[in-house]
N, CA, C and O atoms as a Tinker XYZ file with bonds, in Angstrom:
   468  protein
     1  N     59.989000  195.720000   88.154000    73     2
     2  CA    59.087000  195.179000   89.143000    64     1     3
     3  C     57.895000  194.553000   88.439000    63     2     4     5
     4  O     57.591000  194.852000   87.285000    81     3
     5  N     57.373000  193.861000   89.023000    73     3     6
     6  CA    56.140000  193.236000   88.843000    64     5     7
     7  C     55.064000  193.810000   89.436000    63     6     8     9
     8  O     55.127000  194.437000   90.493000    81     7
     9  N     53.916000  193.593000   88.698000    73     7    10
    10  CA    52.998000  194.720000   89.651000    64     9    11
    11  C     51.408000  193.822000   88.559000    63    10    12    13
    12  O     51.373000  193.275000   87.457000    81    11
    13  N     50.403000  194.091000   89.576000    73    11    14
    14  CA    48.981000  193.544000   88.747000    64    13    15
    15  C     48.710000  194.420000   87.659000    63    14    16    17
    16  O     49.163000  195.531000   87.382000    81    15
    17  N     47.747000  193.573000   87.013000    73    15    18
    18  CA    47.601000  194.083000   85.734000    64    17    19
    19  C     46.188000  194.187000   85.698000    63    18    20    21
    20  O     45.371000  193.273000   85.580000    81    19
    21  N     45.902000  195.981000   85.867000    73    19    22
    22  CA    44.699000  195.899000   86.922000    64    21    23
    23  C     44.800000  197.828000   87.084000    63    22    24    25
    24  O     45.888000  198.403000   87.113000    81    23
    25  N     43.626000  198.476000   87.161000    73    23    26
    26  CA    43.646000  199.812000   87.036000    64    25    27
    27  C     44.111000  199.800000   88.818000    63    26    28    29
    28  O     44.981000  200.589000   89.186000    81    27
    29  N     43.542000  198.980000   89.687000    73    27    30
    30  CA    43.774000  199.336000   91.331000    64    29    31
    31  C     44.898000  198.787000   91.217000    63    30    32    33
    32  O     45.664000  199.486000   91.881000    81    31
    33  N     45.646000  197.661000   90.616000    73    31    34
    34  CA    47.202000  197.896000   90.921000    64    33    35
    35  C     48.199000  198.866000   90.361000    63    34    36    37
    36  O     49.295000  199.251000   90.767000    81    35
    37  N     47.485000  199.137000   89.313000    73    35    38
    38  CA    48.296000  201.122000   88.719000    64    37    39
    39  C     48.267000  202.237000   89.607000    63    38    40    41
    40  O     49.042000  203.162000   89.852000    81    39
    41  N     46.869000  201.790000   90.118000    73    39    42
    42  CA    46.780000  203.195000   91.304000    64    41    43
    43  C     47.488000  202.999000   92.365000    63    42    44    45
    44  O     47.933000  203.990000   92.944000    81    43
    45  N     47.747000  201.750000   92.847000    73    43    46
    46  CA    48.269000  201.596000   94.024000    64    45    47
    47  C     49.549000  201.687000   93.665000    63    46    48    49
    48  O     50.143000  202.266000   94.574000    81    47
    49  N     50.582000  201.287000   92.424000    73    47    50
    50  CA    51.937000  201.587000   92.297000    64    49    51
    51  C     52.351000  203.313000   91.798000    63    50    52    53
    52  O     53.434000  203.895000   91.852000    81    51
    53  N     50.867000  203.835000   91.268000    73    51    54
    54  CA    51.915000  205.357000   91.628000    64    53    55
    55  C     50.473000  206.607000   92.695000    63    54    56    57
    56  O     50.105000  207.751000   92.431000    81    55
    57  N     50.120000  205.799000   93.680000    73    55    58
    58  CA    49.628000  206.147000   94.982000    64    57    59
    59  C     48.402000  207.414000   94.362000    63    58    60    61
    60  O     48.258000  208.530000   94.861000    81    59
    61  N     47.691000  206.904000   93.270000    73    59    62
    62  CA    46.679000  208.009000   92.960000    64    61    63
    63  C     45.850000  207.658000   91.671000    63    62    64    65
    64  O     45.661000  206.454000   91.504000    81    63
    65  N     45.316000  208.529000   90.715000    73    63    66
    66  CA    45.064000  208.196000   89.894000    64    65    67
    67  C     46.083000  208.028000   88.404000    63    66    68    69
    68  O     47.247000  208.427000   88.385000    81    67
    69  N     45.689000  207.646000   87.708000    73    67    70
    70  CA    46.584000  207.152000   86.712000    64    69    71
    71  C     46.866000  208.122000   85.501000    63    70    72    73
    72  O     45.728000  208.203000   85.038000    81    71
    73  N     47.662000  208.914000   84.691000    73    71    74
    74  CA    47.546000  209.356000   83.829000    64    73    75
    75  C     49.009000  208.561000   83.026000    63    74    76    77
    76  O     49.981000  208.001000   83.533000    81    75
    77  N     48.642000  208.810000   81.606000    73    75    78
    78  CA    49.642000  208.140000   80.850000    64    77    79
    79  C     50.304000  208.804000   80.020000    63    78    80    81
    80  O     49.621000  209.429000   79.208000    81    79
    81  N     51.848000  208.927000   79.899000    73    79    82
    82  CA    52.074000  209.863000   78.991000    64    81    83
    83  C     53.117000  209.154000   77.954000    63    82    84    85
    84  O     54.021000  208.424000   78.363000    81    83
    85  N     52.869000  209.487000   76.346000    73    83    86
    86  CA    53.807000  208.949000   75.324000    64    85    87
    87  C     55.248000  209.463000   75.133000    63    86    88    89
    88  O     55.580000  208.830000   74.131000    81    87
    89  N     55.945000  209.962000   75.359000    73    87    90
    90  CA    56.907000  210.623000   75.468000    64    89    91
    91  C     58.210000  209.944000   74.623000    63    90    92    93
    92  O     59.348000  210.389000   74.474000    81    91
    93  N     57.701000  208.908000   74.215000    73    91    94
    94  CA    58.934000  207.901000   73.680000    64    93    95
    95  C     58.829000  207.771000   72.215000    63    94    96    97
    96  O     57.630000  207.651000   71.961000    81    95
    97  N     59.325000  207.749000   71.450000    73    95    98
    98  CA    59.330000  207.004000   69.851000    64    97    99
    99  C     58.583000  206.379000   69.463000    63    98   100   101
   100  O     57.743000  206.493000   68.570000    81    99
   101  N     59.025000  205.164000   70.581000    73    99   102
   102  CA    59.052000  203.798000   70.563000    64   101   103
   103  C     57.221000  203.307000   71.469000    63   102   104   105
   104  O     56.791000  203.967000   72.415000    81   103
   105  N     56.707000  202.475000   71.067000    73   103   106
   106  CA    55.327000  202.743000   72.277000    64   105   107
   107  C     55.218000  202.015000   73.485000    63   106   108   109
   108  O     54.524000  201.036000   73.761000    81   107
   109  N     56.375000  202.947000   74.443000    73   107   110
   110  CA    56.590000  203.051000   75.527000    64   109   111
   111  C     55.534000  203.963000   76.116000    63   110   112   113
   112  O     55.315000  205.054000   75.589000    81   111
   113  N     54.838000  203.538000   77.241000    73   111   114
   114  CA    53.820000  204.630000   78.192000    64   113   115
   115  C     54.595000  204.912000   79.255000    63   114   116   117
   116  O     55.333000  203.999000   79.627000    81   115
   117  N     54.639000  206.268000   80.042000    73   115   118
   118  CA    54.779000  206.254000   81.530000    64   117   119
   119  C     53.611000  206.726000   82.298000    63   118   120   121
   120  O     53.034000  207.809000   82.401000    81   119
   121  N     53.461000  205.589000   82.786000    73   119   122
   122  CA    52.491000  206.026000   83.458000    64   121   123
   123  C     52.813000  206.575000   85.191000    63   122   124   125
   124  O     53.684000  206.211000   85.980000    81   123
   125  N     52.008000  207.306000   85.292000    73   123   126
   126  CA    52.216000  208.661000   86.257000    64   125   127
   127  C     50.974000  208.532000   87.617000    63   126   128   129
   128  O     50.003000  207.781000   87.706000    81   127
   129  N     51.414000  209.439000   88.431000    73   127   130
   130  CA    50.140000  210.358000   89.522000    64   129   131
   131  C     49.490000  211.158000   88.638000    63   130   132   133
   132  O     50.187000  212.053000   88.160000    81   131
   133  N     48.249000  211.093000   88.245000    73   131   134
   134  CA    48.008000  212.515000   87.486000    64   133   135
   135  C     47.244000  213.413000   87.739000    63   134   136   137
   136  O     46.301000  213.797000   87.047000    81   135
   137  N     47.747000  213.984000   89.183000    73   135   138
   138  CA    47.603000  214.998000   90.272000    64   137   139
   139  C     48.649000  214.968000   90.808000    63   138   140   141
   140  O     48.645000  215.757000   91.752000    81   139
   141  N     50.180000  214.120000   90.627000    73   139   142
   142  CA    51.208000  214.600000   91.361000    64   141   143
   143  C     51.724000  216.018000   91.694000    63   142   144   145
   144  O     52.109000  216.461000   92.776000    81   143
   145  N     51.624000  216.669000   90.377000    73   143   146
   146  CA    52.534000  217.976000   90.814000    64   145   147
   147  C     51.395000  218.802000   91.943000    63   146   148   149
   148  O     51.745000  219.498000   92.895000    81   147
   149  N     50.185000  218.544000   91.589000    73   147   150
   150  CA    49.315000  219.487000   92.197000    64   149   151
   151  C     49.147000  219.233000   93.846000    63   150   152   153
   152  O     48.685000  219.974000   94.714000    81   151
   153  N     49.749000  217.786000   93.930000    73   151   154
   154  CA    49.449000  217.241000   95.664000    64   153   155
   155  C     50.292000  217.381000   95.817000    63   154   156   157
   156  O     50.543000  216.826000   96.887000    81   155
   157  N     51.677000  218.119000   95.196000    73   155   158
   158  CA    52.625000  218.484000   95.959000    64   157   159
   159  C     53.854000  216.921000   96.271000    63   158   160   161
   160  O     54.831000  216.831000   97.015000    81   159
   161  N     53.202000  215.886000   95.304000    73   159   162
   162  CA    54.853000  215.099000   95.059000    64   161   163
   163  C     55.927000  215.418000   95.120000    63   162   164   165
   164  O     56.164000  216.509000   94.601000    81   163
   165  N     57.044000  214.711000   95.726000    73   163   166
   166  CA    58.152000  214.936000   95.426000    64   165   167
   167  C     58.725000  214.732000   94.084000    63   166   168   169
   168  O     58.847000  213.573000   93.688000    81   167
   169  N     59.155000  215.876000   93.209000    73   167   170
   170  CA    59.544000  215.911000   91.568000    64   169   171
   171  C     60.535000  214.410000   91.448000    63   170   172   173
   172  O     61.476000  214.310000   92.235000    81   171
   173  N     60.328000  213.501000   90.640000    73   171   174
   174  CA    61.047000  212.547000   90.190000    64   173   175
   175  C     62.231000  212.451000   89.467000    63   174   176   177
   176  O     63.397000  212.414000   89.860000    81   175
   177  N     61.391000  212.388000   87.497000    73   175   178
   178  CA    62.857000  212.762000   86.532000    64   177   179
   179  C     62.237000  213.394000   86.082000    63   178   180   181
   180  O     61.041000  213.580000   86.307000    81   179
   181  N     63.190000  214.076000   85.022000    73   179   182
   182  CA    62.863000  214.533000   84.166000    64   181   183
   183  C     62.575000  213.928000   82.922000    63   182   184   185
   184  O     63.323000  213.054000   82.484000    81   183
   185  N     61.298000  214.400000   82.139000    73   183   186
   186  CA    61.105000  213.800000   80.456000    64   185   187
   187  C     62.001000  215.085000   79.541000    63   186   188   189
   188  O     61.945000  216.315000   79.565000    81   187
   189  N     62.939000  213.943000   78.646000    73   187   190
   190  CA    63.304000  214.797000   77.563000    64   189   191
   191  C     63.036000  214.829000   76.172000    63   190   192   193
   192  O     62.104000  214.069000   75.909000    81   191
   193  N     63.539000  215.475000   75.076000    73   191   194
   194  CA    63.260000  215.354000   73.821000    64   193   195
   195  C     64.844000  214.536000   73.702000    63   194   196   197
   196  O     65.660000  214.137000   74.532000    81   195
   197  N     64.762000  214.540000   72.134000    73   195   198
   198  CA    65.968000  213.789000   71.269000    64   197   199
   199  C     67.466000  214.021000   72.064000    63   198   200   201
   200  O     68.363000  213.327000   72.544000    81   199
   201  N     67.025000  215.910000   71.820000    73   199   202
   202  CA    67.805000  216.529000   72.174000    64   201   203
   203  C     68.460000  216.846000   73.694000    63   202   204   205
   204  O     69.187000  217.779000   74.036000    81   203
   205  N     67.969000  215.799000   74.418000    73   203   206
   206  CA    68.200000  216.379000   75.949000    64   205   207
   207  C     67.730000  217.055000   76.481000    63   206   208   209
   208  O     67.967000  217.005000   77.688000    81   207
   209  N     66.660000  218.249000   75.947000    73   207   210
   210  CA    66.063000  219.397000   76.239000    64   209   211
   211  C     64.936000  218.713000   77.173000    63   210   212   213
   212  O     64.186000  217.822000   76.774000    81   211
   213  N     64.927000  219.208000   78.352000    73   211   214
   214  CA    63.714000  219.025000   79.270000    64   213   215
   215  C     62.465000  219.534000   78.886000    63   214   216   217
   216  O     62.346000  220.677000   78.444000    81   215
   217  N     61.194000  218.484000   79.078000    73   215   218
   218  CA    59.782000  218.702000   78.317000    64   217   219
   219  C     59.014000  218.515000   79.816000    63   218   220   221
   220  O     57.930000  219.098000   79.798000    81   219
   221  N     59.232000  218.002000   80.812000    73   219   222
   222  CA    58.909000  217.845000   81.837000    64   221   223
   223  C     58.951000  217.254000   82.582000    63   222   224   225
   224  O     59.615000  216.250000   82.324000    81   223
   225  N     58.417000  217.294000   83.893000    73   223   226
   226  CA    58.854000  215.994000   85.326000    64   225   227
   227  C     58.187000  215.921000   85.810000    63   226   228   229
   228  O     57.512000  216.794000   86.355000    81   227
   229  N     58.076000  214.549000   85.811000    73   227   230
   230  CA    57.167000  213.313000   86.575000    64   229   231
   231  C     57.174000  214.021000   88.123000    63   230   232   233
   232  O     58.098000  214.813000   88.306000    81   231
   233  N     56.530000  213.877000   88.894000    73   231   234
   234  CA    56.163000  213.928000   90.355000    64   233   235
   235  C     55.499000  212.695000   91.154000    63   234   236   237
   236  O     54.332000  212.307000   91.101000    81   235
   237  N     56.467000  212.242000   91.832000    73   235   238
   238  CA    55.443000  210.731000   92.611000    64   237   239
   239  C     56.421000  209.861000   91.635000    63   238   240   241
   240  O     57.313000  210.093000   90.819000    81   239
   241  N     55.839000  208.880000   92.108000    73   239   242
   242  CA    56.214000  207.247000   91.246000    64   241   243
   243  C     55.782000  207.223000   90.402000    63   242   244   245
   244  O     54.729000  207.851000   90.289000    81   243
   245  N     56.321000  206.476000   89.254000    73   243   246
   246  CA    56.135000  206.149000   87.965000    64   245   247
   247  C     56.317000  204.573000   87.586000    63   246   248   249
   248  O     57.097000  203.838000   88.191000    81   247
   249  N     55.318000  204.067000   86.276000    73   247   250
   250  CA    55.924000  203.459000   85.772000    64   249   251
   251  C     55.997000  203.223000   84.613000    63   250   252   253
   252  O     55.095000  203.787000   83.996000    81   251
   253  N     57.078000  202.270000   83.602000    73   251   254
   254  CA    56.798000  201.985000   81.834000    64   253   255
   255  C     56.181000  201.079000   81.893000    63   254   256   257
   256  O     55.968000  200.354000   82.865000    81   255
   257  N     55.746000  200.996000   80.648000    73   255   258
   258  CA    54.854000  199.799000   80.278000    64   257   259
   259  C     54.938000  199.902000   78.299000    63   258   260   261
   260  O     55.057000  200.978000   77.713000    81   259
   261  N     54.872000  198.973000   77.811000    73   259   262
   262  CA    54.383000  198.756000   76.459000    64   261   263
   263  C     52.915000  199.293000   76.200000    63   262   264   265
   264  O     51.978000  199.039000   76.957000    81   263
   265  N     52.822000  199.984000   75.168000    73   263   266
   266  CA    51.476000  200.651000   75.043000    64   265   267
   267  C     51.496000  200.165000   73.274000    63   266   268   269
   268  O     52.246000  200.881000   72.610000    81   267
   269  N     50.948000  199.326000   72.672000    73   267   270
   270  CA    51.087000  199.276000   71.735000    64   269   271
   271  C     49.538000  200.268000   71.018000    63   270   272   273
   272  O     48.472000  200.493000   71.591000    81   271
   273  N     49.857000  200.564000   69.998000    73   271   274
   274  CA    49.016000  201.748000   69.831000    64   273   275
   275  C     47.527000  201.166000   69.046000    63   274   276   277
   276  O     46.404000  201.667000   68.989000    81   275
   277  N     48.067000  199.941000   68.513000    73   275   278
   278  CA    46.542000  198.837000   68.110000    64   277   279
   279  C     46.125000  198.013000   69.162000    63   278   280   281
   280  O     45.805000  196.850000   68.915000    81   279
   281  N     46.081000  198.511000   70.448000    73   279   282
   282  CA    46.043000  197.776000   71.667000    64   281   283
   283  C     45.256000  198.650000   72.533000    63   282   284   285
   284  O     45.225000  199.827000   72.173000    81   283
   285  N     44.423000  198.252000   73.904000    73   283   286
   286  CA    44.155000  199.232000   74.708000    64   285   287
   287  C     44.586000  198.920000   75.872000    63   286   288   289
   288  O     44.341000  199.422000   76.969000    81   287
   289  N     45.344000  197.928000   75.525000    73   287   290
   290  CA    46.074000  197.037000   77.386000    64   289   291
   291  C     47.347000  197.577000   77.506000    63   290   292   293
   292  O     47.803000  198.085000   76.482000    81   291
   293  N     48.211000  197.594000   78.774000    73   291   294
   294  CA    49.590000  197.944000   78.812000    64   293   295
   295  C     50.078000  196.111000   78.412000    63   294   296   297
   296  O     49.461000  195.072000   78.175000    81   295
   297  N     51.230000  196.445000   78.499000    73   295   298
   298  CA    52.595000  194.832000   77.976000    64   297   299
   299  C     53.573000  195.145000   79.219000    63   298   300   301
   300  O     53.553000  196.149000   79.931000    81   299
   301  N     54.321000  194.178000   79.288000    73   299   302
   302  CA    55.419000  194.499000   79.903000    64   301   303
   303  C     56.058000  194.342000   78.922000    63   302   304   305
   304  O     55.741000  193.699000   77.922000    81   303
   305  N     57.129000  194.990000   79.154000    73   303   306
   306  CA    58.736000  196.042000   78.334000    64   305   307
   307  C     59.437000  194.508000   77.887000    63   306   308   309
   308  O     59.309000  193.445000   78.495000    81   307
   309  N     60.184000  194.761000   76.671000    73   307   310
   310  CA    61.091000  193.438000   76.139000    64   309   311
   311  C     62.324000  193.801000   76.984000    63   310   312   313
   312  O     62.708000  194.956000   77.170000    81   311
   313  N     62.961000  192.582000   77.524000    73   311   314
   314  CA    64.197000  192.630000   78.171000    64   313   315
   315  C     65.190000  194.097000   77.096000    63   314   316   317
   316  O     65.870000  194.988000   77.606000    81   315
   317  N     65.004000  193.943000   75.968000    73   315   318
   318  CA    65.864000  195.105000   75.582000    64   317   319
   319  C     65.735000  196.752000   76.325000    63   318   320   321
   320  O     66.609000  197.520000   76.725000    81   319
   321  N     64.144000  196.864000   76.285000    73   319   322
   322  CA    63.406000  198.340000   77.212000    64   321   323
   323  C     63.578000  198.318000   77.709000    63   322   324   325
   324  O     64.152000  199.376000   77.967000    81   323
   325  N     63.576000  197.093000   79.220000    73   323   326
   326  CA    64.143000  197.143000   80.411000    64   325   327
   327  C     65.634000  197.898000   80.490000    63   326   328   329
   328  O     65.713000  198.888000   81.217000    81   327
   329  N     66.536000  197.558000   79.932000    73   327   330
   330  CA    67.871000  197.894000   79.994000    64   329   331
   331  C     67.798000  199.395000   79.524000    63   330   332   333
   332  O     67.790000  200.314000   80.343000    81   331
   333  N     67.748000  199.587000   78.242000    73   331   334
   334  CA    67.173000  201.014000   77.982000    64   333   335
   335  C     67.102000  202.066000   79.059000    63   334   336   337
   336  O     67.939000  202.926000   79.334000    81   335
   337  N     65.643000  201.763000   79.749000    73   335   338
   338  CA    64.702000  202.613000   80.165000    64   337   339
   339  C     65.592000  202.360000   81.617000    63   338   340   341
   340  O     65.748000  203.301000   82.394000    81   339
   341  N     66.099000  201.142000   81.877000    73   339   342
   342  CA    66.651000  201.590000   83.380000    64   341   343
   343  C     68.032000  202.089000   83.394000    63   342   344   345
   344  O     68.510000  202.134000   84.527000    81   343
   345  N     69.011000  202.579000   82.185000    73   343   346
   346  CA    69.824000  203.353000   82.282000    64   345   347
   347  C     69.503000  204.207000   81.814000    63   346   348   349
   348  O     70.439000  205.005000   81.877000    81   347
   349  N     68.279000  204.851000   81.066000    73   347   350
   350  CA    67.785000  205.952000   81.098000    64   349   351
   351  C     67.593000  206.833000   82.577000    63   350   352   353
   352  O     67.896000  208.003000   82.809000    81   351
   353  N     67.115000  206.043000   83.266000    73   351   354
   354  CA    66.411000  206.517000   84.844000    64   353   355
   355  C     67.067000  206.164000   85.343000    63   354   356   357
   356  O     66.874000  206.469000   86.520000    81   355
   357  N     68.351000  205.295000   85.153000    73   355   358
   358  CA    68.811000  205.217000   86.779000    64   357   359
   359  C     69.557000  205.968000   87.651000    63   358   360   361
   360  O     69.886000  205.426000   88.705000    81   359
   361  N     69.956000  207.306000   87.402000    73   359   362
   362  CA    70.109000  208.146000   88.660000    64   361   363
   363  C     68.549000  209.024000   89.134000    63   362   364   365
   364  O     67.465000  209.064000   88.552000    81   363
   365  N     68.878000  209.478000   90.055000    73   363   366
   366  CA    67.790000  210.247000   91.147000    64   365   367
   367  C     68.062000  211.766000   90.509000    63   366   368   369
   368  O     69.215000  212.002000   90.148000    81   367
   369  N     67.179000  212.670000   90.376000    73   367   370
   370  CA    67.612000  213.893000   89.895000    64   369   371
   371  C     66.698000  214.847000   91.201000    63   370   372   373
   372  O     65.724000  214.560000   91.897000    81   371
   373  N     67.633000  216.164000   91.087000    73   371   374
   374  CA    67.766000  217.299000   91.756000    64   373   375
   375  C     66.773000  218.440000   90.294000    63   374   376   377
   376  O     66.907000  218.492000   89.072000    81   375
   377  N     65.833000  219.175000   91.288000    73   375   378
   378  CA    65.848000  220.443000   90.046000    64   377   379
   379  C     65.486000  221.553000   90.945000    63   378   380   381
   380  O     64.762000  221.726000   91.925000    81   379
   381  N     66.357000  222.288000   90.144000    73   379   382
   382  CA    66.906000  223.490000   90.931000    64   381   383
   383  C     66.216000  225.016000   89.872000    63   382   384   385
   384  O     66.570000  225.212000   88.709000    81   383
   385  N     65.098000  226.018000   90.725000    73   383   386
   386  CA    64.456000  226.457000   89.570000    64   385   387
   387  C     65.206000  227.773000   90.242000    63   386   388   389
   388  O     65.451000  228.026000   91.422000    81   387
   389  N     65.523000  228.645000   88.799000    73   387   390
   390  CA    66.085000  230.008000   88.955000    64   389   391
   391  C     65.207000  230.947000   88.219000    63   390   392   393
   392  O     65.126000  230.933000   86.991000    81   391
   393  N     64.677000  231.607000   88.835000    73   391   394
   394  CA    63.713000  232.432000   87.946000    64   393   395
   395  C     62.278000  231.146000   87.434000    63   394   396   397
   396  O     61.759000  230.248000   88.098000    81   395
   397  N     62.031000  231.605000   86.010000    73   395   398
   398  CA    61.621000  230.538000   85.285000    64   397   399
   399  C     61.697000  229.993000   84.195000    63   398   400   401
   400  O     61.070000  229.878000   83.141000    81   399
   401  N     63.351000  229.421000   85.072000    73   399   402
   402  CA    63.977000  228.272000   84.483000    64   401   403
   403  C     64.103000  226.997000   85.829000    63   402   404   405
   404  O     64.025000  227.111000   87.052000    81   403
   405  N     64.346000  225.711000   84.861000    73   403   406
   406  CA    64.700000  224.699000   85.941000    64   405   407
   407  C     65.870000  223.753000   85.475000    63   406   408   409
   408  O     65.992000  223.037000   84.481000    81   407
   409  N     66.673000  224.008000   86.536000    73   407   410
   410  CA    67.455000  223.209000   85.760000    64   409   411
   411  C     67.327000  221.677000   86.781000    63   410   412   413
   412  O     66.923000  221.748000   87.942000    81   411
   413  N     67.800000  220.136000   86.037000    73   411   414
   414  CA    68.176000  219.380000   86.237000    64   413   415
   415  C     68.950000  218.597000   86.562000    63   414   416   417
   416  O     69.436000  217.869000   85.697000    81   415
   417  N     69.281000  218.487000   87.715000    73   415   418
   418  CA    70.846000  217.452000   88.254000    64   417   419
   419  C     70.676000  216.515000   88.448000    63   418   420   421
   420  O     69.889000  216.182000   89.334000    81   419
   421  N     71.477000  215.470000   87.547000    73   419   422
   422  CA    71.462000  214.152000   88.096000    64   421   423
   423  C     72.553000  213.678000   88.892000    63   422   424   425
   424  O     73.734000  214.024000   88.877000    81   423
   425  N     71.874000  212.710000   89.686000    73   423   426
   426  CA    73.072000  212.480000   91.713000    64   425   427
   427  C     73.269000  211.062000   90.850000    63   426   428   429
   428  O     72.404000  210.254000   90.512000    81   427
   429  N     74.727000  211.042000   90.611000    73   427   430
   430  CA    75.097000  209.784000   90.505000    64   429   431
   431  C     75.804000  209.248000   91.255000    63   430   432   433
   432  O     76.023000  210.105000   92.112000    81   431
   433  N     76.463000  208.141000   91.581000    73   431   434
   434  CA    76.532000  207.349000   92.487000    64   433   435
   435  C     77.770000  207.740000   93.195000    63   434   436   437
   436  O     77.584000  207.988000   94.387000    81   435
   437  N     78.658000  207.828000   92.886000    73   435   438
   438  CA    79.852000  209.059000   93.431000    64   437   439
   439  C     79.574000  210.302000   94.488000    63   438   440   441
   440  O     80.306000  210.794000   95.347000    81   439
   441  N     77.944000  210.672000   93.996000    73   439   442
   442  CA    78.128000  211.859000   94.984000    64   441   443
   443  C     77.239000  211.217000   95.535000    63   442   444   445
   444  O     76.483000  212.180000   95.413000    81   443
   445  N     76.619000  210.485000   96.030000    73   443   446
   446  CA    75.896000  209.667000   96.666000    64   445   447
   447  C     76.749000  208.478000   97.639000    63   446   448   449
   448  O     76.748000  208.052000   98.794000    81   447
   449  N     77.254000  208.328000   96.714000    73   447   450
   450  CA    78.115000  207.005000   98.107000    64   449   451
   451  C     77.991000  205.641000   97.569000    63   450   452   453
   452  O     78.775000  204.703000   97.712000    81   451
   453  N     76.407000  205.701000   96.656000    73   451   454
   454  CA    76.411000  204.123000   96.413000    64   453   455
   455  C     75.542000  204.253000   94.971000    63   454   456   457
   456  O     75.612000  205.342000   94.400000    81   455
   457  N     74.810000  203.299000   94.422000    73   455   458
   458  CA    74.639000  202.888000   93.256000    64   457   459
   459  C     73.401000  203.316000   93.669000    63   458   460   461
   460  O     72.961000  202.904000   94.743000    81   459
   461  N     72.442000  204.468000   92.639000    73   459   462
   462  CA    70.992000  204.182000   92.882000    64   461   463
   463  C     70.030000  203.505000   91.935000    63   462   464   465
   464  O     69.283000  204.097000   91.156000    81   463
   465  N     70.124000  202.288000   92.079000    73   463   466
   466  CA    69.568000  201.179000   90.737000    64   465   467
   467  C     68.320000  201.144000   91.647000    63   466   468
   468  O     67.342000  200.469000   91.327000    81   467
């Protein structure tokens, strides 16, 4: 998506204030609600390590952006990130907490009915 490039169009695409998190290698930002979990968002995805291991989940809308680290502006993503990052995310996930643990399900399009791009 396209979106302004602009702290009130950050706030307005994830409905709050802005927090940013590095989570990537590569200097990819996601930027977040950063009061989602606490206003009670609906949980998004999950962030992982290398390993698949869950580090945490987004709550509310999100988005990437290029964060280059000799920079203080966001970029938009090279057509390569795009692809990346949207088969990274493109199913909807379920988390299901037992005790305190959580686990993660991702609804792919089969048990859904249709494609969630």
């Amino acid at each position: 998506m396209e979106m302004e490039n602009s702290l009130s169009g950050m706030q307005r695409a994830v409905e709050g204030n802005i927090e940013m998190l590095l989570p990537f290698e590569e200097e990819v930002a996601l930027v977040c609600n950063e009061e989602g979990k606490l206003d009670g968002l609906p949980l998004n995805r999950g962030i992982r390590d290398r390993e698949g291991c869950l580090l945490d989940i987004v709550a509310g809308n999100f988005f990437l952006c290029r964060a280059p680290r000799d920079s203080s502006a966001f970029e938009s993503l090279t057509e390569g990130q795009i692809k990346r990052y949207r088969e990274m995310f493109r199913y909807p996930e379920m988390f299901l907490q037992m005790g305190r643990e959580i686990f993660p399900i991702k609804i792919k399009e089969q048990e859904t009915g249709r494609d969630s791009r």
